[in-house]
N, C-alpha and C positions, 0 to 999 in steps of 0.2 A: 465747254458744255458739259453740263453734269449729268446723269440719268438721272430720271424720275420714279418713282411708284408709287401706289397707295395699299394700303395694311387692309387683307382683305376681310379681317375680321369684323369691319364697319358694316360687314352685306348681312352678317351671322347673326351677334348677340344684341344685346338690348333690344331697339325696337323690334329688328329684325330676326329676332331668336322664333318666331311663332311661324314666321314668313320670308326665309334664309333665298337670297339669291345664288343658286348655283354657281359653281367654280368658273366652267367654263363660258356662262352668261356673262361673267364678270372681268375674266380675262379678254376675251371679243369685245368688250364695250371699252378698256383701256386702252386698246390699242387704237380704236375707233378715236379714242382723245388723245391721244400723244405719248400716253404714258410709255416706258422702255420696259417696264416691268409691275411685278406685284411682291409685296410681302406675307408670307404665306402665316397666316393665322391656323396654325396643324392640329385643328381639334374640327370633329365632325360639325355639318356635313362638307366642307371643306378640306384636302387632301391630309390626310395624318398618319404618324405609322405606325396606327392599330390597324386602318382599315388598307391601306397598301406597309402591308408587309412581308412581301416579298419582293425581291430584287427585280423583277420582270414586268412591274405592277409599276414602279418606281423610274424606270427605265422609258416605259410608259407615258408614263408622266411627262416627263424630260423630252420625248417629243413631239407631246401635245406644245407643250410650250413653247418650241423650237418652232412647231408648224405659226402657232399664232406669232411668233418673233417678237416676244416678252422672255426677260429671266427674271430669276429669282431675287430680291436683294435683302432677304432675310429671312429668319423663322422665329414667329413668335411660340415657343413651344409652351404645350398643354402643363402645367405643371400647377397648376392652381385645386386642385383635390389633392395636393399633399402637405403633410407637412414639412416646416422648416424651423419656423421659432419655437411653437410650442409641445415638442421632444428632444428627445435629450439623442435620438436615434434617426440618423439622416441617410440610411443608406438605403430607403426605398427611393427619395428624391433623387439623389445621386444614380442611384439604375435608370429610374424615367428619363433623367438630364441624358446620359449615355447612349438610350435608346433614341432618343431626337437627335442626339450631335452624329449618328450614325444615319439617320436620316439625313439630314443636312448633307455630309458628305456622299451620299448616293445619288440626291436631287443635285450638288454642284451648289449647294447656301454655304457663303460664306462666314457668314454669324448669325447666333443663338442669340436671342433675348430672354432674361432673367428679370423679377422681381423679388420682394423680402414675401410675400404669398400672403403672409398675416396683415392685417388691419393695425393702425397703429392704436388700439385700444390693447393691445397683446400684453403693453409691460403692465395691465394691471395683473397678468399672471403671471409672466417671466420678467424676472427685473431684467433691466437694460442691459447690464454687463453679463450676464449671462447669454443671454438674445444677441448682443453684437459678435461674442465670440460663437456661436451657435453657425451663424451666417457667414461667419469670414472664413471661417475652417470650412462649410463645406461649399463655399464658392473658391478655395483655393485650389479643390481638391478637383470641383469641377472644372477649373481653370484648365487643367492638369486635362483633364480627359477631352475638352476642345482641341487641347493641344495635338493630341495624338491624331483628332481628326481633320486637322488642317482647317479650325476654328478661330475664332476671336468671340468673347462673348460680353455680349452690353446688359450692364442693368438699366433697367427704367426706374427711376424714381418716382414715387408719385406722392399726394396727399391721403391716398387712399391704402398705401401700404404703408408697413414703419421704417423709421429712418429715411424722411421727408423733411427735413434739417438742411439748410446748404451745408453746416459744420457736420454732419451727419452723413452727405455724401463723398463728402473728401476724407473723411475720417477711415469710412469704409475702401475708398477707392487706395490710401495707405498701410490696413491692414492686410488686404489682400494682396496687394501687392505684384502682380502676374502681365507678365507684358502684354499678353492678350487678353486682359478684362478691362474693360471701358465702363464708364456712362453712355448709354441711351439718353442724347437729349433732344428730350419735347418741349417743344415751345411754350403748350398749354400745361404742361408739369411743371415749367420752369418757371412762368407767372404764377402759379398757385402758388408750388412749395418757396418761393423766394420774394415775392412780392406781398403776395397775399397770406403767407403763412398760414394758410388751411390744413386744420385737422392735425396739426401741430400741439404733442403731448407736453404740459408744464408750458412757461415762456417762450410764445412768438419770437421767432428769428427770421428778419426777413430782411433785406440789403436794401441800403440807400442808392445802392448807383442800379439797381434791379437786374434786367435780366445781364446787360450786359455786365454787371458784376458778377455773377454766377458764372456767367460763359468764363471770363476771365481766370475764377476761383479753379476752375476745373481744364486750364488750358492743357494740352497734351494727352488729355484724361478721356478725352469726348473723341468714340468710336463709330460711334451711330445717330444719325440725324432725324429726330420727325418734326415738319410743321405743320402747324395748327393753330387757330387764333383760342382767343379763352373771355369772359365777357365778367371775370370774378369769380365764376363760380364753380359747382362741385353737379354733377351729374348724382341726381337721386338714387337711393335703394328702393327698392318694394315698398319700404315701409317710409319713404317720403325722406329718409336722413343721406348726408353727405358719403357720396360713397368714393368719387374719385375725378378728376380735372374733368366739368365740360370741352368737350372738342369741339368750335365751332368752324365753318368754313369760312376763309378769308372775308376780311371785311367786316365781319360781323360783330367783331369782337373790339377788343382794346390793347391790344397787343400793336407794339411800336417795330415792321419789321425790319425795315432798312437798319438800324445799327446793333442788333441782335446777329441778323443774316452776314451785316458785316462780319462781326465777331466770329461768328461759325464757320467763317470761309476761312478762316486763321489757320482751323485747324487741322491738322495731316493724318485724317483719312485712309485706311489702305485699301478703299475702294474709292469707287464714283458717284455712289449712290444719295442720294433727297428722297426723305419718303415722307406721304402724307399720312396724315392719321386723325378718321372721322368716326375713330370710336364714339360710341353710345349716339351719335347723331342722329337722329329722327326720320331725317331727310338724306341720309346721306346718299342715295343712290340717284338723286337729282342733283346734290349739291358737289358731287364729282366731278359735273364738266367744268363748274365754275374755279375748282383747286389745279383742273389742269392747263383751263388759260392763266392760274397766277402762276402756275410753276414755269410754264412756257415765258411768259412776262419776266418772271426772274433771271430764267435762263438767257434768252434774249438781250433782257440788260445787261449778262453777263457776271450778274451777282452771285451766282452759287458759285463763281471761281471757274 
């Protein structure tokens, strides 16, 4: 049996950015469906460490959590107001990154999730090989300071960021090189950027054998698990354009998961954790019970391994 959770940042932004469901509404309600935990989305009004920062605050925390009998199985940290690709000067990121991975190790989160921050329209101002070496030096570097904190840290790939390429994230996953940096892999990232080649700069690259080609491409590579179905498409901006993988709830979508899930159980893990992810969903705060009978279902069948 695996644990479960879901990424609390589904209650916060998109639909929910005007009308955010509270931490602790939210933690009560997962335990109410089975979940073993939640993935902490560390940007207001959700717990972060600007607004608990101090030690005692954070301490806090940890046995709210303990009383509801949920942990933590991740942190998706706040890092998306900085820059990454488009300076030549990365050592505000690199502070913010430090200040979350010291969170993390306060609250007891095992790993930090990373993304490239820029949109993949960025190389029409940084060429690519500048931009790759940009990202791999200073995710080496943060590699380096998870280290110190008793981390591991995942990128999430997506369509919506750059270097959304399958060659593109094994390329990165070689340059970096760092035994605790992974992939973060999403289901509904993993139909986009490899099937459907969305928001993919220059020539579409997308695999014939699909997801279970990608899982395959990136065996031993893959640190962190979310599922999510995907239905083709791209979750909107303000202004109506492609911004990044719809996340739908099971079922809903087109996504094949029995030989994907197989695939993913392949892989060695240095936790236990499944976690769900209903970003930008509409509905997500009804369509929760419905990810925690599929997860129960999986589990049950015994398929998450």
């Amino acid at each position: 049996m695996k644990r479960t959770s879901i990424g609390s940042w589904a209650y916060t932004i998109g639909p929910y950015e005007k009308n955010p469901v509270d931490f602790e509404t939210v933690c009560i309600r997962l335990k109410e469906l089975g979940f073993d935990g939640v993935e902490l989305g560390g940007f207001p009004p959700h717990p972060n460490p600007d607004d608990l920062c101090e030690k005692s605050q954070r301490d806090e925390l940890v046995g709210k959590m303990s009383d509801w009998g949920l942990s933590f199985s991740g942190l998706a940290a706040n890092l998306w107001g900085e820059k990454l690709i488009n300076t030549d000067d990365q050592s505000h990121y690199v502070e913010e990154f430090t200040k979350n991975a010291k969170f993390c190790q306060d609250l007891g989160i095992g790993g930090i999730r990373v993304d490239t921050v820029q949109p993949p329209t960025v190389f029409d101002d940084v060429d690519r090989d500048t931009a790759f070496q940009r990202v791999s030096t200073t995710w080496r570097t943060c590699s380096d300071v998870a280290a110190d904190h008793g981390l591991y840290v995942c990128w999430e790939f997506e369509p919506g960021f750059a270097f959304n390429k399958p060659s593109d994230v094994v390329q990165m996953l070689e340059a970096v090189n760092k035994d605790n940096f992974g992939v973060l892999y999403d289901t509904s990232h993993g139909h986009m950027c490899g099937v459907i080649g969305s928001r993919q700069p220059g020539e579409k690259e997308t695999l014939e054998g699909g997801q279970v080609e990608f899982v395959q491409m990136l065996d031993g590579k893959i640190n962190h698990i979310h599922l999510i179905d995907s239905d083709n498409s791209c979750h909107k901006d303000k202004d109506g354009n492609d911004e990044t993988s719809m996340h739908l709830p099971f079922g809903e979508g087109v996504v094949d998961f029995d030989p994907i899930i197989a695939e993913l159980r392949k892989q060695k893990l240095s936790h236990d954790w499944w976690t769900v992810d209903l970003c930008f969903w509409p509905e997500a705060w009804d369509a929760t019970e419905v990810c925690a009978r599929f997860m129960q279902q999986q589990n049950a069948a015994g398929n998450l391994g």
